[in-house]
KEDREN-472170 format. One line per 3 residues: number of its first residue (from 0); their letters; for each residue x, y, z of C-alpha. Coordinates in steps of 0.2 Angstrom, whole numbers. Layout:
// residues N
NUM = a = X:Y:Z ~ ... .
//
This chain:
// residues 422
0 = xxx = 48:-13:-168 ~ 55:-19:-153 ~ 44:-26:-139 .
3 = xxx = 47:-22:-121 ~ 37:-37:-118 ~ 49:-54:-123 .
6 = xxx = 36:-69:-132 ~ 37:-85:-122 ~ 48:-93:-134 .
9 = xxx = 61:-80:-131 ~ 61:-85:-114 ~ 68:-99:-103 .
12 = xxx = 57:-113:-94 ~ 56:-102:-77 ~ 58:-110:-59 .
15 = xxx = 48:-101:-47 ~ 55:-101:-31 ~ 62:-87:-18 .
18 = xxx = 80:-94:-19 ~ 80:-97:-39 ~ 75:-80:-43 .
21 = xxx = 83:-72:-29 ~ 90:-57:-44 ~ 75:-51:-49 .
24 = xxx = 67:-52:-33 ~ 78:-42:-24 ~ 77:-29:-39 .
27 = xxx = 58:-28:-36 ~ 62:-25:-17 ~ 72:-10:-22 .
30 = xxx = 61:-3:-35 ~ 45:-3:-20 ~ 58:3:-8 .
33 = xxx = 58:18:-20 ~ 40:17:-24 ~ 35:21:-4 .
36 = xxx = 48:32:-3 ~ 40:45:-14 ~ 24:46:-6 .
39 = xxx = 32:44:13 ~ 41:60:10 ~ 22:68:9 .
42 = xxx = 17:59:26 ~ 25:71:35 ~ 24:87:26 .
45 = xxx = 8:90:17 ~ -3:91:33 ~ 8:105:41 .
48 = xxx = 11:114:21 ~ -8:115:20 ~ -9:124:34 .
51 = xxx = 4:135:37 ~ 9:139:18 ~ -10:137:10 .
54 = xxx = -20:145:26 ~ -33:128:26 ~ -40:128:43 .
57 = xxx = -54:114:39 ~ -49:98:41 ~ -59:91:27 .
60 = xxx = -52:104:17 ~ -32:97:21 ~ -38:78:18 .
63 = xxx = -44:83:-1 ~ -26:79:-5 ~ -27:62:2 .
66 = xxx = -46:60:-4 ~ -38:63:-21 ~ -23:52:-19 .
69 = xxx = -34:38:-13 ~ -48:37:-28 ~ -33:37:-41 .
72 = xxx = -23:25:-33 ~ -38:14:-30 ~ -45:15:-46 .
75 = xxx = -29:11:-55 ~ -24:-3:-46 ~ -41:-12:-52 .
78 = xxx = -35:-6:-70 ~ -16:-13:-67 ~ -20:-29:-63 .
81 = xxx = -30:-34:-79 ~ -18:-25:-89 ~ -3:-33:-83 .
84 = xxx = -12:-49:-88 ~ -15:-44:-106 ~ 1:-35:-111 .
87 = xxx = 12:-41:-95 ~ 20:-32:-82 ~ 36:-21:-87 .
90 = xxx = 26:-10:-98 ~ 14:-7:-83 ~ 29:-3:-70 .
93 = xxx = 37:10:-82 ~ 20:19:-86 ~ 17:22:-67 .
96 = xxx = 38:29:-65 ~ 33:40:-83 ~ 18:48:-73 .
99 = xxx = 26:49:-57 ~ 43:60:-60 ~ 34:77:-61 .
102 = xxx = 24:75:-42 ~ 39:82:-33 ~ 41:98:-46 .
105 = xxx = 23:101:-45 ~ 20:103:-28 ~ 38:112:-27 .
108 = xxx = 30:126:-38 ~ 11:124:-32 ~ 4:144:-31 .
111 = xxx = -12:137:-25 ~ -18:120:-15 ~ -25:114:-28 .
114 = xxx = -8:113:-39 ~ -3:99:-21 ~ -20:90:-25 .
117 = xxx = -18:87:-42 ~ -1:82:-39 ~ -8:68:-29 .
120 = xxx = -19:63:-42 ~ -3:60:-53 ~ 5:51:-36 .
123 = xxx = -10:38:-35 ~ -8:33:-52 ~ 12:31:-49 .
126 = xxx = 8:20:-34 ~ -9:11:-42 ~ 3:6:-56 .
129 = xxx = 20:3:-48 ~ 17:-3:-33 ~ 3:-15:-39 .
132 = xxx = 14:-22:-52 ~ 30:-24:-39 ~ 16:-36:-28 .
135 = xxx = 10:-45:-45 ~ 28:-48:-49 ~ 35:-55:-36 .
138 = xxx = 19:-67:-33 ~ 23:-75:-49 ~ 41:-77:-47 .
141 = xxx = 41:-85:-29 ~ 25:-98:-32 ~ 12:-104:-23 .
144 = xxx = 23:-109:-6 ~ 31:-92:1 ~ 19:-78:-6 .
147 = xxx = 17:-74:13 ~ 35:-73:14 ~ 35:-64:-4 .
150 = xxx = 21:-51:2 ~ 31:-49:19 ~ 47:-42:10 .
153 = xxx = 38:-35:-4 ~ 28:-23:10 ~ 44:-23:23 .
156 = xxx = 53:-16:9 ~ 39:0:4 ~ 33:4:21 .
159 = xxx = 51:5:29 ~ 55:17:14 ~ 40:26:18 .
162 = xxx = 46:27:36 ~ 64:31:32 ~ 56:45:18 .
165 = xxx = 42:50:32 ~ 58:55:43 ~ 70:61:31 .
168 = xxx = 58:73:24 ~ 52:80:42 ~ 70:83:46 .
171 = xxx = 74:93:33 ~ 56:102:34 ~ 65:108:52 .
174 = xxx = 79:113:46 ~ 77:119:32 ~ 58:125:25 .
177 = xxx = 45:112:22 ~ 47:116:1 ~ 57:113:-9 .
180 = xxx = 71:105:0 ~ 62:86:3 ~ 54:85:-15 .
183 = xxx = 71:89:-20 ~ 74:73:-13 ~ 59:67:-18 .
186 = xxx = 61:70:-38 ~ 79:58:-36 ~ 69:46:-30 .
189 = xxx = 57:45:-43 ~ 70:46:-57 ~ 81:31:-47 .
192 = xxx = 65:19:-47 ~ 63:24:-67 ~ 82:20:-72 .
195 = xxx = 81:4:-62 ~ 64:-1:-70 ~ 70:1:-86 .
198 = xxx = 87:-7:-87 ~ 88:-21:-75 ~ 70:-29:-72 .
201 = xxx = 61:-40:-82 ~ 44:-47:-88 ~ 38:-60:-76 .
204 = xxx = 20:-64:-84 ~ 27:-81:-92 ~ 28:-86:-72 .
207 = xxx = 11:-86:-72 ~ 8:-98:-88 ~ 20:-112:-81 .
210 = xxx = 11:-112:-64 ~ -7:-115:-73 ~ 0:-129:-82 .
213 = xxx = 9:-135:-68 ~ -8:-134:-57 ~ -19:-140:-70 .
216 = xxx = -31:-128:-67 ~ -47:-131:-79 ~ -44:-116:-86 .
219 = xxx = -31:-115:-101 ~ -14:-106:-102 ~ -20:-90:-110 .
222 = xxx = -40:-93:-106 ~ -45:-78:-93 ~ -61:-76:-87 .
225 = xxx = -71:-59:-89 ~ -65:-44:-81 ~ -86:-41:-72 .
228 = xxx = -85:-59:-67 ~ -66:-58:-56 ~ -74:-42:-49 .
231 = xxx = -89:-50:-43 ~ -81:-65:-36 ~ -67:-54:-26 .
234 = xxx = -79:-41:-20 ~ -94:-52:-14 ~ -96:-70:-22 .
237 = xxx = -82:-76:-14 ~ -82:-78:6 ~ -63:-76:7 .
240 = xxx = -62:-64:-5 ~ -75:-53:-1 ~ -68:-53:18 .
243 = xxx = -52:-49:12 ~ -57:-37:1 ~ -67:-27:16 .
246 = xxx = -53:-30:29 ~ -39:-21:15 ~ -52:-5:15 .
249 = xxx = -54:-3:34 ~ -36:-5:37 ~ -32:9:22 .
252 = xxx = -49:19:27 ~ -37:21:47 ~ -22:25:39 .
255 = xxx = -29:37:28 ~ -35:46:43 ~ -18:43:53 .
258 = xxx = -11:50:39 ~ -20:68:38 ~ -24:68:56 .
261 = xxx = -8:62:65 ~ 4:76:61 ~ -9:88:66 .
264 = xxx = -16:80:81 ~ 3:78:88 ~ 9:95:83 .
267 = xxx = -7:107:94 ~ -2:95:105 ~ 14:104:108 .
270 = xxx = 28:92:102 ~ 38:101:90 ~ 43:98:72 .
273 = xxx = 57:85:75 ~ 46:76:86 ~ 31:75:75 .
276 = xxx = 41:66:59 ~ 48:55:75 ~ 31:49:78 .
279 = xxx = 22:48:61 ~ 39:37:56 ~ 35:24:71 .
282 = xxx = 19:17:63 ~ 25:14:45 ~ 41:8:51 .
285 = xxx = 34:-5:62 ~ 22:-9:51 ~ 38:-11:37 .
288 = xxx = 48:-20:49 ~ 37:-32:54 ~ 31:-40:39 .
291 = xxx = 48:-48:37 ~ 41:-60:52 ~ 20:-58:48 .
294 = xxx = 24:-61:31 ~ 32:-80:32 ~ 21:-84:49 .
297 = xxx = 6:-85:38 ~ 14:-97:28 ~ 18:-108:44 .
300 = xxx = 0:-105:56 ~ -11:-100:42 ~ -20:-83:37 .
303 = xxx = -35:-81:46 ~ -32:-77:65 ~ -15:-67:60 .
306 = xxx = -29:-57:49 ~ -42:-56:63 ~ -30:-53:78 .
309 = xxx = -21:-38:69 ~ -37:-30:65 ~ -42:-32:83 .
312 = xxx = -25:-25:87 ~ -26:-9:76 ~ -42:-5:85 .
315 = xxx = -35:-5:101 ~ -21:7:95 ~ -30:18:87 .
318 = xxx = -41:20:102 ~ -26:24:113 ~ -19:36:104 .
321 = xxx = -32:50:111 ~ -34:43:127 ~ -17:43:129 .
324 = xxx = -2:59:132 ~ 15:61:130 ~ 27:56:118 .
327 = xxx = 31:40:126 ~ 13:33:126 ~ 11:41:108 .
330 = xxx = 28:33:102 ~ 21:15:110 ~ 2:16:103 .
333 = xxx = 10:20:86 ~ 20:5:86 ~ 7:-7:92 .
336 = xxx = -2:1:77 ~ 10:-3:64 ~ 11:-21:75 .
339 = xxx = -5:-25:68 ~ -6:-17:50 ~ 10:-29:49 .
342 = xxx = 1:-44:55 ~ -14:-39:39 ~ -7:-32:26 .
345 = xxx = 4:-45:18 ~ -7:-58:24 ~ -20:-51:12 .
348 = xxx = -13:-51:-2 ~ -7:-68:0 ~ -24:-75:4 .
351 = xxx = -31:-64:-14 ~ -14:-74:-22 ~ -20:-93:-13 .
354 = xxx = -38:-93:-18 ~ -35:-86:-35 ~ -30:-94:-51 .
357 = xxx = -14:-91:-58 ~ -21:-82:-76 ~ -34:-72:-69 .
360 = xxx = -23:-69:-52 ~ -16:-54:-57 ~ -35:-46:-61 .
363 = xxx = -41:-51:-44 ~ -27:-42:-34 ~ -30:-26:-44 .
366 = xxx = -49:-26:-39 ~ -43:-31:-21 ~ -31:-16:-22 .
369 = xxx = -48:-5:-27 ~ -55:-9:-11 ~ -42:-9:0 .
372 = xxx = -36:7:-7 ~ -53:17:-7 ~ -51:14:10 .
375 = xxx = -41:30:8 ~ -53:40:2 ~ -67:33:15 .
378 = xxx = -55:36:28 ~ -51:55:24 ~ -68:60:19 .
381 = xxx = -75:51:36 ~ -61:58:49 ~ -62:76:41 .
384 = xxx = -79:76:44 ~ -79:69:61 ~ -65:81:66 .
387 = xxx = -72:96:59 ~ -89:92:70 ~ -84:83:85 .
390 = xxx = -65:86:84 ~ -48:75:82 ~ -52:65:96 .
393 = xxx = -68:59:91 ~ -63:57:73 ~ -47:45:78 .
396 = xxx = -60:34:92 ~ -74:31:76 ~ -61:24:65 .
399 = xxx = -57:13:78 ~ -72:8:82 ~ -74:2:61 .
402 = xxx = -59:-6:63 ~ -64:-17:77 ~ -80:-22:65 .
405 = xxx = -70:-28:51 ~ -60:-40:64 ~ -76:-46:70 .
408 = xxx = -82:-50:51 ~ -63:-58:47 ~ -67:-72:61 .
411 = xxx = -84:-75:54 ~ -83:-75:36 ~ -66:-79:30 .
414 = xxx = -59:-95:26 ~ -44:-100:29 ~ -34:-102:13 .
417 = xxx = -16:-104:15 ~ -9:-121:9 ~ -12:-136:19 .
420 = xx = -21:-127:32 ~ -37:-127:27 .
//
């Protein structure tokens, strides 16, 4: 039978390194830029479709499809990351495209609301497995120098296509209907991101046995640690880890609310349709954007205070937003909240990639990715509830409040990791 999955011997010597692998890099870029495109096109028009197609007044209610994207996602990241260490990566990218293609087709032909939140089961899984393994694959092919500059293109590259996508699928909501045209556009996506998966990227895990030996860690080539013991040292053993790990779930626990609440919040506030997809495509695509410069200052000034300071700067976003009106302020409070998601979220994943160890690497960034992805699901229940009680308002100035917290914790726990800046 052949193997998706080429032996190390049928391999040659690889040379990590930005520049040297420049080929495959740049394929990964195109396959997340695919990835974020398929769940932007929902960022826009699931809030509105629950309500005007389905009849869901409760704002709990409309945040079960995010609630259920979250738990999946989260708990197959943790999943893709030990698997892609024991039977390599490829085989874990395709599996999450398979799984993926019939989202758009599901929630084109939904009869009831509960047809859109199983479809967002299947998209969580899609994201869990393709978007994790895009992050693991590029971490082994740039090396242990640039991941902050690896992480900054590898999220520039998904957010700006969630962006573009968030947009896109908003305009053609307005002027058309908000199904089926954008999961039209939405299932070519999906089948692009297959077909390039397939034919033109490769397996990367043998990356990960040359660093080892290059690093000499104590640990062998092929000798991992167990799967209980990598989660207990991201989640809480660890200092860094664990401070990481918390930071990634606060940032997702505010986007999971901006997400489910922002469309709504700017629509009864009177801006029309057009201007709504405007707005909710300024945070993600400052937060794409931005990475590009984040990404590769972490490298240069270290990980910590770029962590801490956008944390900090999320928090005061978020808390302008409703103390704020018009579409100016919105449009400003949005991009100084994708300013600071920018300044985290690939600077997370780097510090996971510095403080782990190349064989069991891949296993700590899936847990990571549990946390910072159950975020999600904190985040949707949390904002639903505060919303239906106290109202949007509130619900938006409580998760900045949490956000502000998990700064505070970044500056007193973490440590800083990048190389030759400890």
């Amino acid at each position: 039978m052949l193997s998706i999955v080429p032996t190390t011997a049928d391999l040659p010597s690889p040379r990590h390194g930005l520049r040297e692998n420049w080929t495959q890099f740049s394929l990964l870029v195109l396959v997340n830029a695919f990835v974020g495109s398929v769940v932007g096109i929902e960022r826009t028009v699931l809030p509105l479709l629950a309500s005007t197609e389905f009849g869901i007044a409760s704002q709990a209610a409309v945040f079960n499809f995010i609630v259920s994207f979250g738990l999946a996602k989260a708990f197959t990241n943790l999943f893709a990351g030990r698997l892609s260490d024991q039977i390599g990566r490829k085989p874990v990218l395709l599996a999450g495209w398979l799984i993926g293609l019939p989202v758009p087709i599901i929630i084109m032909l939904a009869p009831h609301w509960n047809w859109v939140v199983f479809a967002n089961v299947l998209l969580g899984i899609n994201q869990g497995l393709c978007w994790s393994t895009t992050v693991i694959m590029k971490i082994d092919l740039v090396g242990p120098k640039r991941r902050g500059l690896a992480m900054g293109l590898n999220e520039a590259a998904g957010y700006l296509a969630v962006a573009l996508a968030a947009f896109g699928a908003g305009y053609l909501a307005a002027t058309t209907s908000l199904r089926p045209q954008p999961f039209w556009y939405g299932a070519f996506l999906a089948l692009a991101g297959l077909v390039v998966s397939t034919f033109l990227v490769r397996e990367t895990r043998h990356f990960t046995t040359f660093e080892a030996r290059q690093s000499h860690t104590h640990l062998s080539a092929t000798e991992q640690p167990t799967f209980a013991s990598v989660f207990w040292l991201t989640s809480w053993r660890n200092r860094t880890l664990f401070a990481a790990s918390q930071a990634g779930m606060v940032n997702n626990l505010n986007d999971g609310m901006a997400w489910g609440l922002f469309p709504i919040f700017f629509s009864l506030a009177g801006l029309s349709l057009a201007e709504v997809s405007l707005l909710v495509a300024i945070y993600p695509a400052a937060w794409g954007l931005l990475q590009l410069v984040t990404g590769i200052m972490s490298d240069y000034v270290g990980r910590k205070r770029i962590i801490t300071a956008g944390m900090l700067l999320q928090a005061v976003a978020l808390w302008l937003i409703p103390s704020t009106n018009g579409f100016w302020l919105w449009a400003g409070a949005s991009a100084l909240l994708g300013l600071g998601t920018a300044m985290v979220y690939p600077t997370l994943l780097a510090t996971i990639s510095d403080v782990a160890q190349p064989v069991w690497r891949a296993t700590a960034v899936g847990v990571y990715r549990l946390w910072r992805d159950g975020g999600y699901v904190v985040g949707a229940l949390l904002a639903g509830i505060v919303a239906d009680i106290l109202g949007l308002h509130w619900a938006i100035g409580v998760v900045g409040l949490l956000t502000f917290g998990s700064g505070l914790l970044c500056a007193f726990v973490m440590t800083e990791s990048a190389p030759d800046k400890h």
